[in-house]
N, C-alpha and C positions, 0 to 999 in steps of 0.2 A: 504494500500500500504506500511506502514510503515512496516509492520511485516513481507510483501511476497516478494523476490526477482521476483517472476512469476503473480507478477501484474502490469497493468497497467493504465494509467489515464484513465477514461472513458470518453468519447465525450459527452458536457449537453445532449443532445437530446436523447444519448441512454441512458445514466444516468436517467433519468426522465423518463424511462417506466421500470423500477424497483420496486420495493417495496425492499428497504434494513432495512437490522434486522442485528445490533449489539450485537454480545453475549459476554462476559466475564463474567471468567470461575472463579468461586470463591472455596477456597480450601473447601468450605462446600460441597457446590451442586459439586464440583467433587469427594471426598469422597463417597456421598451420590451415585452415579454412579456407582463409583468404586464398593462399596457392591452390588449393584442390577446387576454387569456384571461380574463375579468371577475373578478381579484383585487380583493378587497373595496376600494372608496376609500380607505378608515382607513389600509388596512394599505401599500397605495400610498404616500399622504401618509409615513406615518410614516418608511418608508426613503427617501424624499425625501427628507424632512427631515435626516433623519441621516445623507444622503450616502452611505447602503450601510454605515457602520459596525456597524450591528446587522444587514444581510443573512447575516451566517454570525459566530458564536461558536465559541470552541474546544470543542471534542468531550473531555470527560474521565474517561466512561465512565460517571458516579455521576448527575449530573443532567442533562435537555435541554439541546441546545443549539440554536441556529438557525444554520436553514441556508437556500437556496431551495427546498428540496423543502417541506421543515419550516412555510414562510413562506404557500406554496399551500392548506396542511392547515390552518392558522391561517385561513385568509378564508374555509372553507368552515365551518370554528366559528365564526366570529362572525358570515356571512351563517346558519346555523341557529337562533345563540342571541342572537344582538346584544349578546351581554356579553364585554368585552374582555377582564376577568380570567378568560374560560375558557380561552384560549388558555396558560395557564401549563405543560402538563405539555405541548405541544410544542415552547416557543424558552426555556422556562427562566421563573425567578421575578423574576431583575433586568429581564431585557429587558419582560417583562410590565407590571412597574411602573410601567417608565417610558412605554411604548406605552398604560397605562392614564391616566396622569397627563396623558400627548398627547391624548385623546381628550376629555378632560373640562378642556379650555383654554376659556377663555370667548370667545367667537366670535360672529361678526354672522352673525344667520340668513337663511335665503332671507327670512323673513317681515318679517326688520329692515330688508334690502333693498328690500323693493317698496315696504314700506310707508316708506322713506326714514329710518328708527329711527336714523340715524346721523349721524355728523361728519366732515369730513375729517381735523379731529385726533383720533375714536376710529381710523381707519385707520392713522393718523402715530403713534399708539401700539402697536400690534398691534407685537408681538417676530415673530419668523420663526415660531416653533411655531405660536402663533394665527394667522399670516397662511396657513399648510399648512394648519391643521383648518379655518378658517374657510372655505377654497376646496374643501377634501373635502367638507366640508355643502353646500357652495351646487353643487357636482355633481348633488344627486338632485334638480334643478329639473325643473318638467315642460316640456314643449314650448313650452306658453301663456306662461310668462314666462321664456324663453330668453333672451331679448336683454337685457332691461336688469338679471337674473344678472351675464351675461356680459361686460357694460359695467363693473360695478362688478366683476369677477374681475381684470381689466386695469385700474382703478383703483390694485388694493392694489398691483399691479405686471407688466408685464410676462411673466415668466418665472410668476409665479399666475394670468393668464390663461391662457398657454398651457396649464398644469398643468389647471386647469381645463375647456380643451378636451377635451384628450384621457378624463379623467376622465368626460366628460360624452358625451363618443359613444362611448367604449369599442368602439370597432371594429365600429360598429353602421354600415352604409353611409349609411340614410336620416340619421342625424344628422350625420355626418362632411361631406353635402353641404350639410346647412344650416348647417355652421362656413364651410365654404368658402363659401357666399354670404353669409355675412357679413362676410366676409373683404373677399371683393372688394367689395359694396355698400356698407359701412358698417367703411372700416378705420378700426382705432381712431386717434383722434387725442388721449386722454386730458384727464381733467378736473380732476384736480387736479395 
């Protein structure tokens, strides 16, 4: 009741011919969702990044707030419009801002990748924000240049590779087995 305006107290008697189930919604196992139901990269990355602190805002009647239901409704506006500032009248104007100011981090692109556009000291620069967008852009690689993506995804770091797997098969089977054999054919052994 605490969190619903559109609840109300239940009377014991019908109370007691319930079975209730308590879920809370943890920033892992909502991630973990997020990959298995194609929530936009961006919006992945971004509560990544922020450890689930923006997955749910306080509810205070007057303006949005975010929630995970909220966060779902968001990746289906921005996979329609590609503009991150539409998502405003569903998680609010703050969280907006700064998920907008996330998206427009300066970042090595798939293209800066193949074509080598980089240094190990622009990656040894990269703050954490840039190191999450920079690995959500190098997510919509195409198949043809998977591998050596993927090689520099595990460059920036470990735990940006994996993020990057997952982001990149999105619970797609055919891609998930070309992770896994690269897995085992080609484990990383890191370059820099």
């Amino acid at each position: 009741m605490k969190d619903s305006l559109a609840a109300n107290q239940l009377a014991e008697p019908l109370f007691n011919r319930f079975a209730h189930v308590y879920i809370k919604t943890t920033t892992e196992g909502w991630l973990k969702w997020a990959s298995d139901h194609n929530i936009h990269p961006a919006i992945y990355a971004y509560i990544a990044y922020k450890n689930g602190e923006t997955l749910r805002s306080p509810y205070d009647g007057e303006k949005p707030n975010a929630d995970p239901r909220k966060w779902e409704m968001a990746s289906k506006v921005l996979y329609a419009t590609g503009k991150p500032e539409m998502i405003r009248s569903l998680v609010g104007e703050e969280i907006t801002r700064d998920f907008v100011a996330f998206c427009r981090q300066k970042v090595i692109t798939i293209e800066d990748v193949i074509k080598g556009n980089y240094t190990v000291y622009d990656i040894q620069r990269m703050n954490a924000a840039q190191k999450y967008a920079t690995v959500q852009g190098l997510s919509h690689v195409d198949d043809e240049k998977f591998k050596i993506v993927r090689d520099f995804a595990y460059d920036v770091g470990r735990e940006f590779g994996a993020m990057f797997d997952s982001l990149w098969a999105h619970g797609d089977e055919r891609r998930l087995e070309r992770i896994a054999e690269e897995k085992y054919f080609n484990p990383y052994r890191g370059r820099f």
